[in-house]
N, C-alpha and C positions, 0 to 999 in steps of 0.2 A: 224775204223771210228773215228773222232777226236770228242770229246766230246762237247758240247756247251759252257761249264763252261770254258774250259780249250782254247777253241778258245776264249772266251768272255779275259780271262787276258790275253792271248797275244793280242789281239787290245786292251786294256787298257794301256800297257806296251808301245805297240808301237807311242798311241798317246803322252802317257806322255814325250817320247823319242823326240819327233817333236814338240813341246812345245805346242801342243795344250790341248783345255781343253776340257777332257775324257766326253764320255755322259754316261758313264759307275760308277758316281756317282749313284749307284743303287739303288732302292727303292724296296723292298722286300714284301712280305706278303699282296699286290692287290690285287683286287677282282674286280669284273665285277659286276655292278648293274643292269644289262639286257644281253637278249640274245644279242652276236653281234657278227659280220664277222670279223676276222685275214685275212688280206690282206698284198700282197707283195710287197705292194707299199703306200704310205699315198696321193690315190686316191680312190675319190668313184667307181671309175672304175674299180680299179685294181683287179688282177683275185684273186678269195675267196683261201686260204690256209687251214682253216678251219669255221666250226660254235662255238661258245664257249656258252656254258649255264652263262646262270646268276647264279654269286658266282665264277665262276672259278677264282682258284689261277694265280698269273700272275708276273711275277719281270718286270720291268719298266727300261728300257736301256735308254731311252732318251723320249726328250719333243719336237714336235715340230708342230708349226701352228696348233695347235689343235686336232694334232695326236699324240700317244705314241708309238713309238717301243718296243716291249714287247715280252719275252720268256713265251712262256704255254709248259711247262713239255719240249719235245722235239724241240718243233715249235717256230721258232720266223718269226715278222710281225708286223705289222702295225694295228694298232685300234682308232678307236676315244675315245679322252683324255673325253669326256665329260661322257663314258660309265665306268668310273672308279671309285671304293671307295680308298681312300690313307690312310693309316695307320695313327693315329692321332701324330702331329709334322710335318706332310711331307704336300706340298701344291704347286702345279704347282713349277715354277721357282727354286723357292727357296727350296725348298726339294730337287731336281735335283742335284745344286748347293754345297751341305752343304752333302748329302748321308745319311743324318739321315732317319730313320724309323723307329717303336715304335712296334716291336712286338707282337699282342696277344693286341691293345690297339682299342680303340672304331674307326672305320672308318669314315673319312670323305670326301665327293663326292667332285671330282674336275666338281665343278660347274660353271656357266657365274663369281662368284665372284674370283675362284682361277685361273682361265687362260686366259692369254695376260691382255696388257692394254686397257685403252679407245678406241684406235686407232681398237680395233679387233671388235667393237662392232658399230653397223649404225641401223639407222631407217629412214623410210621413212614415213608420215603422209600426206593422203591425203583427206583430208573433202571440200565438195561441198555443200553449203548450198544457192548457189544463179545460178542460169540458165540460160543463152543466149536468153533463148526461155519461159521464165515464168517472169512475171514481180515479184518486192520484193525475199523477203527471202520464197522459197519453205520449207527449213528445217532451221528454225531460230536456234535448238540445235547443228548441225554441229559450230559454232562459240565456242560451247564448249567444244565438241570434241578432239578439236586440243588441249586443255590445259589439258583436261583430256589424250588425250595419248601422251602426253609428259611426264607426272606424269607416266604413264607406261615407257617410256622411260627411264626417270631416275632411275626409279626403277630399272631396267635393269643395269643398270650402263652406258649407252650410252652417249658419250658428247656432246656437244651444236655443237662442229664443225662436228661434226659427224651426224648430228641430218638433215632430209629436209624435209621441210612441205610445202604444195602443197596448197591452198584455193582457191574457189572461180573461179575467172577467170584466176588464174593462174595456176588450175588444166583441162587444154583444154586436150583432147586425145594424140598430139604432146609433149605438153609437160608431161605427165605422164609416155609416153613411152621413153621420153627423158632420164626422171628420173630414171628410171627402168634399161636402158641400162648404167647410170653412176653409177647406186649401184653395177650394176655386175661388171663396172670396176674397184669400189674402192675395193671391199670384192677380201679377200683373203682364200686361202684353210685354212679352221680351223676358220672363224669367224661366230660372232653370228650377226643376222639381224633380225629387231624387225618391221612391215609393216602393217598399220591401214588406212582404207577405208574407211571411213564413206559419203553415198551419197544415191541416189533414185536407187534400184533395179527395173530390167523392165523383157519384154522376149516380142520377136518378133519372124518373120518367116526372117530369112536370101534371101540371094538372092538366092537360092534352093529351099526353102521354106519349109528348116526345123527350128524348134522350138530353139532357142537359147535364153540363159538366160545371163544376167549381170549387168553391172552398168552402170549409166549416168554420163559421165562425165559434165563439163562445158556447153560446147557447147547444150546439152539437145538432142530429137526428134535423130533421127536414125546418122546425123552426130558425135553425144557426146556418141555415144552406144558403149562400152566398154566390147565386149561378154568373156564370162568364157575359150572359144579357146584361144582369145587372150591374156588372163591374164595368162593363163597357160603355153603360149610360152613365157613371157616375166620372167615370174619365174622359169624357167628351168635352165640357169645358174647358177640363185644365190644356187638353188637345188643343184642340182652336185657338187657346192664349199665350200656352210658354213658347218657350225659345228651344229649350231641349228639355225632352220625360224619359228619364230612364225609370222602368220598373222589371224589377227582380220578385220573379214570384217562383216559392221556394215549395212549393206542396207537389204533391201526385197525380198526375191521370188515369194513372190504375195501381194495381197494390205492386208489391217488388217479387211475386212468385215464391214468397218466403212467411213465416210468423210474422205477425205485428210486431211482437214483443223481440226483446234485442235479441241479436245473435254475431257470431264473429266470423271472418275471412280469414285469410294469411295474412293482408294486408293490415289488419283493421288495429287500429289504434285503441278505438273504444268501441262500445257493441254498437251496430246497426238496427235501426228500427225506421220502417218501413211510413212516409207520410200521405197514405190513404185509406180511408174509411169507408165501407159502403155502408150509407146510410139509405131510409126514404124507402119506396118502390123502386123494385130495379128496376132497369134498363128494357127495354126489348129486345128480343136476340137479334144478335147482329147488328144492333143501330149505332150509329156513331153520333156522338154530340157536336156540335157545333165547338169550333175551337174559338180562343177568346180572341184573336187575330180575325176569323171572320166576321164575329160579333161587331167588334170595333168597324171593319169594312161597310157594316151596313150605315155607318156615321160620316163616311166619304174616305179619301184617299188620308194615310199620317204621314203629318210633315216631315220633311226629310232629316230632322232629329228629334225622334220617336224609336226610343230602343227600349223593346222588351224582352227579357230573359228567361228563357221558364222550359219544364222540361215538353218533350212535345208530346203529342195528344197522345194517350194511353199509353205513357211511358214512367215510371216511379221516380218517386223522389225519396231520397234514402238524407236519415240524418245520423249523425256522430253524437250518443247520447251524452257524449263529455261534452264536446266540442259546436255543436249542430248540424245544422243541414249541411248537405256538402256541396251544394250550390253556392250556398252563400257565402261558407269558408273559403273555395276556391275562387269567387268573383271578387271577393277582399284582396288575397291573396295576386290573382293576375293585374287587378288595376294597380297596387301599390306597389309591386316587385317583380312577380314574374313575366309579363305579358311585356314589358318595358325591355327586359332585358332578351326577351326572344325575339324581336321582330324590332324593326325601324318603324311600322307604321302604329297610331294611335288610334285605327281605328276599331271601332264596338266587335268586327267580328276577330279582331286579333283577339278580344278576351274571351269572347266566345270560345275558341279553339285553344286557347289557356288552359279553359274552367275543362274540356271537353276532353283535354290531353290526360290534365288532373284525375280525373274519373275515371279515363280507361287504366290508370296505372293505378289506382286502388281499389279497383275490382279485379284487375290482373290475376289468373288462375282461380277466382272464385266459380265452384263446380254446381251452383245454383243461381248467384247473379250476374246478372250483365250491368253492365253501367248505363245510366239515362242516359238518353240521344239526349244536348243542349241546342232548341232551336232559337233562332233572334229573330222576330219581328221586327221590323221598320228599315231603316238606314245602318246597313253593315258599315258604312266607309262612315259613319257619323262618328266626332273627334268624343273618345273617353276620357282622355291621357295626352298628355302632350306627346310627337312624335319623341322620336330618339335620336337624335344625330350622330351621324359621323364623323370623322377628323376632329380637328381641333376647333 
């Protein structure tokens, strides 16, 4: 049987021969930062070759759209570039490029900063803070929203042309799904997509007249109802293609035990206003909706960087009518400063428990609200934030 090493320089020989340029600038002494699939193809489809434990040693044959072709011991295949530590010197592209690698030296994660450029990275922002069907400003904080996850956006490293934010009346149903279907067009295999909701969660009885939960779009009342089925089928492709989907959905599962309209705590900075509406036919007693975690479920297993933020089922989302949602404020907040400085690791559930710490201390002694439980769907250890180091 011909060796792997010794097949690998004859195709380095042969490319150099045809003048093209080797992907065989190797990167040695890898590691895997999570468990994940060795695939035979750099598709989430493609059939599993093996399971690799986190830590597995790996050499790095090439970079491509957010996938790394890669030899484990005998095996070679295909892995996502996002599930890699690189030996420090070496960094997407340009490691590739150049074949350097630092033996035996501190690893550093090819993270949203070391692979592709702006072009690989989109967001979609869609805040509804005004109704078809409600006269004024229903959620006066959505106006803030949009600026606060843009400020995630950039964080992200995402560009302006890359960037679509949706308000208002030009967040109608038609056009949200419009939206949705041109992110899947633009995203390619290997990119990152960053997706922010902010609007009035509801739950009705469908036309079966089971229990279904979601969001209001523009339009308001059962035509703007936006259920968790349908958000799950319009996220299915971007699922199957990027590299990592963070979505941050900022609305209610149920109202906050309080008035719609604002009101204040001890705490409160600005008044409180409550982001859910019951519209439609209610509910049946006692039924529970479908959460949008099991909706997506019915679409198969999410990749292992697939992080979504949202309160959990039948739990309120409360906004800061200065400031907004307080989801969103404290998810800004923990990626860019606080989460960093609490903990060493980068992973999605350290801002989870951020956002969550956030909440209980500003609903702190309020004698009618409790704070949303924050739940994360997908990959808790999946990288938000680059770790934190210690020493020097």
């Amino acid at each position: 049987m011909i060796r792997l090493s010794a097949l690998r320089s004859t195709l380095v020989c042969l490319l150099a021969a045809l003048g093209a340029t080797p992907a065989a600038a190797l990167i040695e002494n890898v590691t895997t930062n999570r468990a994940i699939e060795l695939r035979a193809d750099k598709l989430p489809s493609a059939s599993v070759i093996s399971n690799l434990t986190a830590g597995a040693k790996l050499t790095v044959l090439s970079l491509e759209g957010g996938w790394a072709l890669v030899e484990a011991g005998r095996q070679q295949g295909w892995v996502r570039a996002g599930a890699l530590q690189m030996p420090a010197g070496t960094s997407g592209a340009a490691g590739m490029a150049s074949g350097r690698s630092a033996p035996g030296g501190p690893a550093v994660a090819l993270t949203i900063r070391s692979l592709g450029g702006p072009g690989s990275r989109h967001a979609l922002l869609i805040a509804v803070g005004r109704y078809a069907d409600q006269e004024g400003s229903a959620l006066p904080g959505a106006a803030a929203d949009r600026e606060t996850a843009l400020q995630i956006a950039q964080t992200m490293q995402v560009a302006a042309r890359s960037t679509r934010v949706l308000a208002d009346d030009q967040a109608t149903i038609d056009a949200v799904r419009k939206a949705f279907f041109e992110l899947a067009g633009r995203a390619r295999e290997g990119d990152r997509v960053f997706i922010h909701l902010a609007a009035q969660g509801s739950q009705q009885a469908d036309a079966s007249g089971a229990c279904a939960a979601g969001l209001l779009m523009h339009e308001g009342g059962r035509g703007g109802f936006l259920s968790h089925a349908d958000l799950a089928q319009m996220l299915q492709p971007l699922l199957r293609r990027t590299d990592k989907l963070l979505l941050v959905i900022d609305a209610g599962g149920a109202a906050a035990g309080a008035p719609v309209a604002g009101w204040t705590n001890v705490n409160d900075e600005g008044a409180l206003r409550s982001r859910h509406r019951a519209v439609g036919a209610p509910c049946p007693p006692g039924a529970r909706p479908a959460a949008l975690a099991d909706e997506l479920a019915r679409g198969g297993p999410l990749s292992g960087e697939t992080i979504i933020l949202a309160p959990l089922a039948g739990d309120p989302a409360l906004e800061d009518e200065a400031k907004g949602g307080l989801l969103t404020q404290f998810t800004r907040d923990c990626l860019l400063r606080d989460a960093r400085e609490a903990a060493t690791s980068g992973g999605a559930d350290t801002v989870r428990q951020c956002v969550q710490a956030k909440l209980n201390a500003r609903m702190n002694g309020d004698p009618v609200l409790r704070p949303p439980r924050i739940g994360l769907t997908g990959n808790p250890g999946a990288a938000l934030m680059p770790p934190v180091r210690s020493g020097p």
